[in-house]
N, C-alpha and C positions, 0 to 999 in steps of 0.2 A: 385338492390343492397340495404341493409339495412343499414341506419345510417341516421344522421342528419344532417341537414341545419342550416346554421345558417345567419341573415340578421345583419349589422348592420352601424354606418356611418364609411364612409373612413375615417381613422383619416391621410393618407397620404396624403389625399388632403383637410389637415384640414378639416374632418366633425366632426360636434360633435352634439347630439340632448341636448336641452334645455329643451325638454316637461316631467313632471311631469304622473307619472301612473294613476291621476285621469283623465288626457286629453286625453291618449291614450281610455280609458273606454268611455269618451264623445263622441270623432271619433267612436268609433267598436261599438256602441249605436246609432248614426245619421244616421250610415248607412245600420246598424242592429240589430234593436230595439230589439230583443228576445237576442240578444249578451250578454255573461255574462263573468266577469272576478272575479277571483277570488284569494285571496291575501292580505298584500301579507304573504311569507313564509320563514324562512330561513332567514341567514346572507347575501342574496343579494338581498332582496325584491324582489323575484318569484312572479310573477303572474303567473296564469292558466288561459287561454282563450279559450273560448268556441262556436263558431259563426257558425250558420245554414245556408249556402245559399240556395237563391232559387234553385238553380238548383244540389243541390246535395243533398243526403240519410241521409250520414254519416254527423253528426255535424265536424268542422274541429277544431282541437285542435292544440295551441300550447302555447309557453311559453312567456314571455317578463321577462329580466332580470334589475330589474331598476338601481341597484348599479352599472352592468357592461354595461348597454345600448344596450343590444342586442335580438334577437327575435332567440327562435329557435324552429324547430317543426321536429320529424320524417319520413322517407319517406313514401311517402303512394299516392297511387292513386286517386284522381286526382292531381296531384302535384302542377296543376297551383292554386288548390284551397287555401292554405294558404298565397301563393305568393300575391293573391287577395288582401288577407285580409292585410298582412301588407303594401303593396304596396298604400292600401286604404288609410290607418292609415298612412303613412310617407307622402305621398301627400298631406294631411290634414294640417299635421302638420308641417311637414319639407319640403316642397316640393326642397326648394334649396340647401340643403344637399345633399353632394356627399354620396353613399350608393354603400355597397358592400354584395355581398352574398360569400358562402364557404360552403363546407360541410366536415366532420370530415374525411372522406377518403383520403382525396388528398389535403385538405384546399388552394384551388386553388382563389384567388380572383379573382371572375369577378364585372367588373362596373357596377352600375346600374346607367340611369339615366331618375330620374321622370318626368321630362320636357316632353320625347317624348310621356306618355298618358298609361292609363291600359291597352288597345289589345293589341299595340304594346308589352309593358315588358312582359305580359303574354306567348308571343308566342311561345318560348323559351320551356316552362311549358307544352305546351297543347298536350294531345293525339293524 
C-alpha cells in the first residue's frame, strides 16, 4: 500500500517534544555523520532528512515538521529503515515521551514505547 507514515508524541498521554531542529540534526549526525538535513521550508519549518545506513542502498528520506512536531516519510521498502532513524533521534532526545505512529490510510494510533530498546520497536517494521 502507498501512503505515509507519520510519528509523533502522544499528546493523550500528555507527550509533547521540547527539542529544537538544530538538536534533532545533532542526534541524525552522532549517529550518522554523512546525515544531512535540510531546511527549514515553508510556513511549518519543514526539514528534509537525508540518512545513509549502513546496511542499506537507498539513502532513507524523510520529513520533520517542527511547527507541528511530527516526522513523516513515505512507504517504501525497508520500512523498518526510517522507523530506525526516528526511533534513534526520539531515544536521544525524548526517550520518556509517550510516541505514537499513524499512517494517512486508516490513521490508526499505535503506542510506541522507547524504554523497551531499538530490535525490539523495529520488529514490527522488518521484512
Amino acid at each position: 500500500m502507498s501512503g505515509k507514515y507519520y510519528v509523533m508524541a502522544d499528546e493523550e498521554r500528555n507527550g509533547t517534544w521540547a527539542f529544537a531542529p538544530d538538536q534533532v540534526e545533532q542526534a541524525l549526525t552522532a549517529h550518522w555523520p554523512q546525515a544531512q538535513m535540510a531546511g527549514p521550508m515553508g510556513q511549518f519549518d519543514v526539514f528534509d532528512l537525508t540518512v545513509s545506513l549502513d546496511d542499506s542502498e537507498e539513502p532513507v528520506e524523510l520529513t520533520y515538521y517542527a511547527n507541528r512536531r511530527f516526522f513523516a516519510f513515505a512507504d517504501q521498502d525497508p520500512l523498518d529503515a526510517p522507523f530506525r532513524v526516528i526511533f534513534t533521534v526520539l531515544s536521544t532526545l525524548s526517550q520518556e515521551t509517550p510516541v505514537v505512529w499513524t499512517t494517512d490510510w486508516d490513521a490508526t494510533p499505535h503506542r510506541v514505547d522507547l524504554s523497551v530498546g531499538l530490535p525490539e520497536l523495529l520488529r514490527p517494521f522488518e521484512l
